[in-house]
Every structure is written in structure tokens, then in C-alpha cells.
N, C-alpha and C positions, 0 to 999 in steps of 0.2 A: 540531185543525186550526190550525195556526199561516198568518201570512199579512205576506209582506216586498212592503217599497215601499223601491225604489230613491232614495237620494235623492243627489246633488250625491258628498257625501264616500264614496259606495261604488259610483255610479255605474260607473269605471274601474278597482276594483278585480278583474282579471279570478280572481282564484284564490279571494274571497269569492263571486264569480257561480258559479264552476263547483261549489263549495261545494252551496252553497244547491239546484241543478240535479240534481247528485247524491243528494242528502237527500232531495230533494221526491215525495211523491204524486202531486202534480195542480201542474201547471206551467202559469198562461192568460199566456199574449204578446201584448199592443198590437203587433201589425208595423208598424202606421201611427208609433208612437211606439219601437220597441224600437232600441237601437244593432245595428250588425252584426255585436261580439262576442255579445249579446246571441240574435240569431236565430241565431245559429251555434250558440250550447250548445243553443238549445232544437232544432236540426237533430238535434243530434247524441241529447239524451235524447229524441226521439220515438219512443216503443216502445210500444203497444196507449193506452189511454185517457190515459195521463201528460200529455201535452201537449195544451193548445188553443188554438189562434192565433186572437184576436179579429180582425177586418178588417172596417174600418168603409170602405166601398166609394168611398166619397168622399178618401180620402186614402191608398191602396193602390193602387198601379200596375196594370196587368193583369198585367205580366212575374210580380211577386211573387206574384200571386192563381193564377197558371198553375205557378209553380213549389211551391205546396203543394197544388197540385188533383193534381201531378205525383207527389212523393209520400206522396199519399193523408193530408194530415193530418187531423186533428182540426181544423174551423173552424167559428165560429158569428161573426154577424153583429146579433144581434138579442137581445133581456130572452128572447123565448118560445125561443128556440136556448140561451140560456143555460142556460135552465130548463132544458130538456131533456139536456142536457151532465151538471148536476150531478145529475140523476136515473140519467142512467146513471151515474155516477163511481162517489157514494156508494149507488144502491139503490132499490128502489123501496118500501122501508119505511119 
């Protein structure tokens, strides 16, 4: 399991994001924190367990939180939702 943190110098690199989006297993999104290229690729690879939008409720609009309840992503808000996220990813062995 490899694991990329954006930083400043590949922030705006959009063809390294969509990269990375493409390649990836398991895709978690800060919405509170992600740019709008950003929630777009992860829009765009959302297909069965691949992506998880973290939303920390105090810094997510309701619009945002309606438009992934909309459709139907993957979100967890909490360490015990996490937990349970990565049980189902990888397994329950």
C-alpha cells in the first residue's frame, strides 16, 4: 500500500493528480481541505469501495454533504467509521 500527500510543488499539477486517481485502490478525500480539481477526479473515480470522502462536519457545507449523500458515496466522519471503511476495503482477515 503505498500512500501520496500532496504537497505545494504537485498541488496544481493536474495530469500527476489524475495519475495517481487512476493507479489508485483506495482513494480517502479531506472535502473540507481538497481543491475543486481535486473533488472532481475523485467524482469522477468513484466506482464501488475506491473512494472515501472524509467530512469533518464542522467545515463542510450542507450543499457539499447533500451532493455526496446524492450520489451515494463512500463517507466517514469519525476514527470508528474509519475503522470500519478499512475493514471493508482490505477484509475482514
Amino acid at each position: 500500500m503505498t500512500f501520496y500527500h500532496l504537497d505545494n510543488a504537485t498541488a496544481d499539477n493536474w495530469q500527476w493528480l489524475f495519475h495517481m486517481v487512476d493507479s489508485s485502490d483506495l482513494i480517502m478525500v479531506n472535502v473540507g481541505k481538497s481543491t475543486s480539481l481535486e473533488m472532481n477526479l475523485a467524482f469522477l473515480a468513484n466506482q464501488g469501495n475506491r473512494v472515501w470522502f472524509y467530512v469533518d462536519k464542522d467545515n463542510v457545507d450542507n450543499e457539499t454533504r447533500m451532493l455526496l449523500n446524492t450520489i451515494n458515496a463512500n463517507v466517514f466522519n469519525s476514527y470508528d467509521q474509519l475503522h470500519a471503511m478499512l475493514r471493508s476495503f482490505v477484509g475482514n482477515d
